[in-house]
RODO-2510 file (C-alpha; in nm, 4 decimals, decimal comma):
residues 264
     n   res          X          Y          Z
     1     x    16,5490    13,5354    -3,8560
     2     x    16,2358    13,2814    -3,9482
     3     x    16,2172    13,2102    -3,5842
     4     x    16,2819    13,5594    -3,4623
     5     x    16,0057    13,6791    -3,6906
     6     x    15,7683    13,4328    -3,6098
     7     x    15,8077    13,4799    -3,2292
     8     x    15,7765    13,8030    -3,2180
     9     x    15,4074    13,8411    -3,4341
    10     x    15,2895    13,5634    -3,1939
    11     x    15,4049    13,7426    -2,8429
    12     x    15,3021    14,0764    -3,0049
    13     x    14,9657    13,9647    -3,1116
    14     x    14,8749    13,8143    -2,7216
    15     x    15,0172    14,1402    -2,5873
    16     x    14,8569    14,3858    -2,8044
    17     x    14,5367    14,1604    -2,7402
    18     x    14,4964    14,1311    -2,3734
    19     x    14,5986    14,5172    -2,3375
    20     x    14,3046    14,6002    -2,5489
    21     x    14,0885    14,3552    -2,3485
    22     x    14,2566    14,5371    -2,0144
    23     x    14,1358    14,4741    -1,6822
    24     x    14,2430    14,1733    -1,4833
    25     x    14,4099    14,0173    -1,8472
    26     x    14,6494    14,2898    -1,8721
    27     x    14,6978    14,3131    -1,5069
    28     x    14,8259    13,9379    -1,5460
    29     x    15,0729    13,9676    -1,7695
    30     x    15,2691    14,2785    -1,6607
    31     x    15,2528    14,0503    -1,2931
    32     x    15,4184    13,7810    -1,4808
    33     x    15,6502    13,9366    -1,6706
    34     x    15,7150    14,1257    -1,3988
    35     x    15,8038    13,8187    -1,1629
    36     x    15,9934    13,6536    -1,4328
    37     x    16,1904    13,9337    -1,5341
    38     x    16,3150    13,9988    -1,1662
    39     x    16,3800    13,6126    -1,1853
    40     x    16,6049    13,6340    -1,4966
    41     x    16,7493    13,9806    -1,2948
    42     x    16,8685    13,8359    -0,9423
    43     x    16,9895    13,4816    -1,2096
    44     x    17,2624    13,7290    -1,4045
    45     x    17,3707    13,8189    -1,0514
    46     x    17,3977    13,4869    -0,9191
    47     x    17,1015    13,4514    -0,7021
    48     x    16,8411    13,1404    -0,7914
    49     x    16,5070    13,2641    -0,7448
    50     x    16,4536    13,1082    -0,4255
    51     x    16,7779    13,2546    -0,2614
    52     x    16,6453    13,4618     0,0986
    53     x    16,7950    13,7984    -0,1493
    54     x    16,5919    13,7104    -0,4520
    55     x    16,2770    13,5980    -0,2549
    56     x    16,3532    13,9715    -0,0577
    57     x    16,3093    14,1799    -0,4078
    58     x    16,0304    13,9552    -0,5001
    59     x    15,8820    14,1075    -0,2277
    60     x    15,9446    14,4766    -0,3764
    61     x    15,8331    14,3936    -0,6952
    62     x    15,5265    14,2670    -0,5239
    63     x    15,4575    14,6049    -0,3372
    64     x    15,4587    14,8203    -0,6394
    65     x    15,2565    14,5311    -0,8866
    66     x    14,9768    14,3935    -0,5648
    67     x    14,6112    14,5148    -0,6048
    68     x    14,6061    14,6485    -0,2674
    69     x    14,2294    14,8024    -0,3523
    70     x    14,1458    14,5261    -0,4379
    71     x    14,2658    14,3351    -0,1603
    72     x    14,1153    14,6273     0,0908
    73     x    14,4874    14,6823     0,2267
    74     x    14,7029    15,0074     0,2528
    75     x    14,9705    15,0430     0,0448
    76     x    15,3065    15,1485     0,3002
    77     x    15,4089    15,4844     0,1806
    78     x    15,7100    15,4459    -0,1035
    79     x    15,9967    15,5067     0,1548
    80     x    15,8987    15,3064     0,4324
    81     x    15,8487    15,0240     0,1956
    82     x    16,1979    15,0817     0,0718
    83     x    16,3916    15,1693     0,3686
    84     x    16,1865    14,8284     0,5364
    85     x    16,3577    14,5945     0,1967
    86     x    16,6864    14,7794     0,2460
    87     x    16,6949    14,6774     0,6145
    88     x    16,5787    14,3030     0,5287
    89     x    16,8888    14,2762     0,2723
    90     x    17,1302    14,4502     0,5145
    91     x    17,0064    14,1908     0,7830
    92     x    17,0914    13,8805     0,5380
    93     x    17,4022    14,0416     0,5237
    94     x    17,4528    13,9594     0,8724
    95     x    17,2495    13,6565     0,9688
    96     x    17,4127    13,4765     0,6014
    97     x    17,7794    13,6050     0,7240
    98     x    17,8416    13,7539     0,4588
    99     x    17,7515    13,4638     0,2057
   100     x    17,4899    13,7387     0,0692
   101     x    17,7242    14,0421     0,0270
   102     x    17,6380    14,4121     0,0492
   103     x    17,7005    14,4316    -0,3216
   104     x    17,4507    14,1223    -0,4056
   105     x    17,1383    14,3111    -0,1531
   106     x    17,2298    14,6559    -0,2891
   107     x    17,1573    14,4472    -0,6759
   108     x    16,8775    14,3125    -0,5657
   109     x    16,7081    14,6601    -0,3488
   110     x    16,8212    14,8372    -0,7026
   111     x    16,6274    14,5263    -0,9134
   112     x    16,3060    14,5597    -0,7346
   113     x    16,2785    14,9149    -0,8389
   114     x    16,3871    14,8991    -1,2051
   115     x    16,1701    14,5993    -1,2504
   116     x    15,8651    14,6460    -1,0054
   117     x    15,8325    15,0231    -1,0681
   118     x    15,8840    14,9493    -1,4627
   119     x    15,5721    14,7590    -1,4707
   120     x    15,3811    14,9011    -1,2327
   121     x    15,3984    15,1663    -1,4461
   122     x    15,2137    15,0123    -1,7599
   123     x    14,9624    14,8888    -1,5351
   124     x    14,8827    15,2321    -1,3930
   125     x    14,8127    15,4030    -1,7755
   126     x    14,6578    15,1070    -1,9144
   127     x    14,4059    15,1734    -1,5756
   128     x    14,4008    15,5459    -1,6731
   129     x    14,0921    15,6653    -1,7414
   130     x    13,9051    15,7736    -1,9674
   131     x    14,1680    15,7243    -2,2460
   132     x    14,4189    15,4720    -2,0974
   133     x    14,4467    15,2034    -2,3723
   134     x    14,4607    15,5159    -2,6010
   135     x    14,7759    15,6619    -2,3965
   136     x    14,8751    15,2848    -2,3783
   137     x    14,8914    15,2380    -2,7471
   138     x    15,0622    15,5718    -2,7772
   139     x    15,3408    15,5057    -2,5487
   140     x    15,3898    15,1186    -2,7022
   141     x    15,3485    15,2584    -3,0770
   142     x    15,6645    15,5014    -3,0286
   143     x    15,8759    15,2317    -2,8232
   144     x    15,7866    15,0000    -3,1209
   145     x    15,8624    15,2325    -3,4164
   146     x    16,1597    15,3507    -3,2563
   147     x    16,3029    15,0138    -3,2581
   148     x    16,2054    14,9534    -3,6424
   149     x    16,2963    15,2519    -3,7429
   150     x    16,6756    15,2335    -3,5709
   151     x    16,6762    14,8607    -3,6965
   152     x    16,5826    14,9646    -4,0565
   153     x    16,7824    15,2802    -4,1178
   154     x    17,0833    15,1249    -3,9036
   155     x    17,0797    14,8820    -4,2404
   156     x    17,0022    15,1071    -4,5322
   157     x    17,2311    15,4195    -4,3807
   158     x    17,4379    15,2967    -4,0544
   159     x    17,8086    15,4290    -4,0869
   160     x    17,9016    15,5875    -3,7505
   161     x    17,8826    15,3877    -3,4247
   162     x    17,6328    15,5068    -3,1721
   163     x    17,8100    15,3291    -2,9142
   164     x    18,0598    15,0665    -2,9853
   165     x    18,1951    15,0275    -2,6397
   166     x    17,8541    14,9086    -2,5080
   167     x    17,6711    14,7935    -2,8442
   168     x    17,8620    14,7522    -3,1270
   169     x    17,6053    14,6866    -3,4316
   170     x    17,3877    15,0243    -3,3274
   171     x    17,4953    15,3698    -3,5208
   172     x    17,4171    15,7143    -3,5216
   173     x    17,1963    15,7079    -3,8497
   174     x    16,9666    15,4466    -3,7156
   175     x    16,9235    15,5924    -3,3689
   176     x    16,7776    15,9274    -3,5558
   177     x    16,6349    15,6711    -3,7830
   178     x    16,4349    15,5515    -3,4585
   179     x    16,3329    15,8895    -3,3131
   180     x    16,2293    16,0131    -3,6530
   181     x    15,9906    15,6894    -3,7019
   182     x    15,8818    15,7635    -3,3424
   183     x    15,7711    16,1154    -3,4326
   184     x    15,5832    15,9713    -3,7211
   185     x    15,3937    15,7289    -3,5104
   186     x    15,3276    16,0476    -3,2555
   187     x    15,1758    16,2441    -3,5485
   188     x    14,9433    15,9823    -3,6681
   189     x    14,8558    15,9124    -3,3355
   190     x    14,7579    16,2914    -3,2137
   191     x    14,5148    16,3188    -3,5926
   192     x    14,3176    16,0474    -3,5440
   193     x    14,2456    16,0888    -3,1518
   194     x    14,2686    16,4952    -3,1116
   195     x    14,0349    16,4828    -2,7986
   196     x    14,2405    16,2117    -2,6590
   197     x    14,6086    16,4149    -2,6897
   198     x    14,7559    16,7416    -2,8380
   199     x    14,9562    16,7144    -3,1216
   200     x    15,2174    16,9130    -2,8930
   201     x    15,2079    16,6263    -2,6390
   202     x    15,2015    16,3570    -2,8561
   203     x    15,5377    16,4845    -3,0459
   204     x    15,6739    16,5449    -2,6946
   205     x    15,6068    16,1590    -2,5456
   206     x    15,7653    16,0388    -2,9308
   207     x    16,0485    16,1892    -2,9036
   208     x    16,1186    16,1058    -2,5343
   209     x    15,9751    15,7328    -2,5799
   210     x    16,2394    15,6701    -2,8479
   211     x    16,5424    15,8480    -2,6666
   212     x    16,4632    15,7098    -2,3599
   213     x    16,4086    15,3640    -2,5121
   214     x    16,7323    15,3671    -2,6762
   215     x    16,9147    15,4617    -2,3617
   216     x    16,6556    15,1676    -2,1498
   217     x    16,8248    14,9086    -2,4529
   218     x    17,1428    15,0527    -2,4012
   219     x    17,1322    15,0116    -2,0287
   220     x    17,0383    14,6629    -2,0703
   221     x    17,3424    14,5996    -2,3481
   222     x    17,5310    14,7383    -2,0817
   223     x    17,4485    14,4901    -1,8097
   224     x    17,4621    14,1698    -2,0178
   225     x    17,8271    14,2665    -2,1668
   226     x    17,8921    14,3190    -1,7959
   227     x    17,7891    13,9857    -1,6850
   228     x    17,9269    13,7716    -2,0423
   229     x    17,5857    13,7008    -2,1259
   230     x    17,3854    13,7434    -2,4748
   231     x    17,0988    13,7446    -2,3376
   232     x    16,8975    13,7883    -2,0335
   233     x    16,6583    13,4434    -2,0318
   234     x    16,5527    13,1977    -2,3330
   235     x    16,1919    13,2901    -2,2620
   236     x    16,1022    13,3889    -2,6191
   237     x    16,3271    13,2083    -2,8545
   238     x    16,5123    13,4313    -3,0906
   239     x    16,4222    13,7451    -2,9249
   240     x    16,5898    13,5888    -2,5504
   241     x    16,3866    13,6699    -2,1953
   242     x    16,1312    13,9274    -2,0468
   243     x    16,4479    14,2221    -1,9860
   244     x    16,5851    14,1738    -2,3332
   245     x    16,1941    14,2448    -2,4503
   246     x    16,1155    14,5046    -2,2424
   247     x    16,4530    14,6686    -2,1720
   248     x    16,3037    14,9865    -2,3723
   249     x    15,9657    14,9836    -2,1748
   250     x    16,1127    15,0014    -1,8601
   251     x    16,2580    15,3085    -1,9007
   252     x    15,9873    15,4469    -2,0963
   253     x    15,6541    15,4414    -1,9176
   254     x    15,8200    15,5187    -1,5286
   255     x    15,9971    15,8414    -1,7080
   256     x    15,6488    15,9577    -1,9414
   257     x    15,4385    15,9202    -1,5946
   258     x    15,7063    16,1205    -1,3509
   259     x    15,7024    16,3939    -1,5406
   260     x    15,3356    16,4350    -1,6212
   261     x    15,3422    16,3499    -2,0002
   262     x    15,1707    15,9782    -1,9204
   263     x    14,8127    15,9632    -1,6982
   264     x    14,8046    15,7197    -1,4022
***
């Protein structure tokens, strides 16, 4: 728990740092978490990073997390970029005779988008402007109280199992727990920066940052149990790799910006 505790106030304090400093700092860590999180993705299903598959959704992380501006290029519209990656895995498929299977290209087409998408994501609100390490904050403040208040009243109150089958130490008491911390957070948020966010708006992204991140941890629990694994890398000890950190932001910020509730 020393370890765990310690860990986590040093990555927190670099993250919550260099998203307040923004710009090209932030954009560098979402890329590399990014990159290894797909790594510690295509290792659970049995790829090494430089396997023709992984190297393929490398690529599609790439498309959604490269500064094309920047780089004066044209993004390729969202479809053509994915039907082009599809193709290239199908084609392995063929030219690997069937050493990379269907299965293993549809994992990896599916990983580029959970991951690349995921981050790209935080990157675009961060960039929001004029209020995006505001909406930033927001977002990561509801994520974060969701998980201490689920943790905490899980403890102090936990008797029903949320969902045993998938994770067995999470209950029903510290899931509302969670969502009621989030709320909180929301509220606090939406007084102190009323020109930046309605209250209205800020109760709605609390409540759907903590549901959504329960379900984003959940879908992650889900995945390790399927492949026998505890967790997803050894990146941060006591707290495990980039997906096990982030399996709750994932979710979150592609979901908040879809429907509207997130700039970017």
């Amino acid at each position: 728990m020393k370890q765990r505790i310690v860990t986590g106030l040093a990555a927190g304090a670099v993250f919550v740092l260099l998203a307040i400093v923004g710009g090209w700092a932030y954009y560098g860590l979402i890329l590399l978490l990014a990159l290894i999180g797909f790594a510690e993705y295509a290792r659970l299903n049995g790829f090494a990073w430089h396997h023709p598959a992984a190297l393929a959704g490398y690529a599609g992380v790439l498309y959604f997390l490269l500064p094309w501006d920047v780089l004066k290029l044209e993004q390729p519209a969202a479809l053509t970029a994915a039907w082009l990656l599809m193709l290239l895995l199908l084609v392995l498929t063929v030219v690997t005779k069937n050493k990379t299977t269907i299965d293993g290209a549809a994992l990896m087409l599916l990983g580029a988008f959970y991951i690349g998408f995921g981050f790209h994501a935080m990157v675009a609100v961060r960039a929001a402007e004029p209020d995006g390490l505001l909406w930033t904050a927001l977002a990561f403040g509801c994520i974060w109280a969701s998980d201490i208040g689920a943790y905490f009243a899980g403890r102090l109150f936990g008797k029903r199992k949320l969902w045993p089958a998938i994770s067995p130490n999470k209950t029903v008491e510290g899931s509302v727990g969670g969502i009621a911390l989030s709320l909180a957070v929301a509220c606090v948020f939406a007084l102190s920066a009323p020109d930046a966010f309605s209250l209205g708006t800020a109760l709605a992204i609390g409540l759907l940052a903590a549901v959504a991140g329960q379900f984003g941890d959940l879908i992650q629990s889900a995945y390790k149990r399927l492949r026998g694994v505890k967790d997803s890398g050894n990146l941060l000890p006591g707290h495990g790799g980039v997906l096990d950190r982030c399996d709750s932001w994932l979710i979150v910020f592609p979901l908040l910006l879809l429907i509207g509730l997130l700039p970017g």
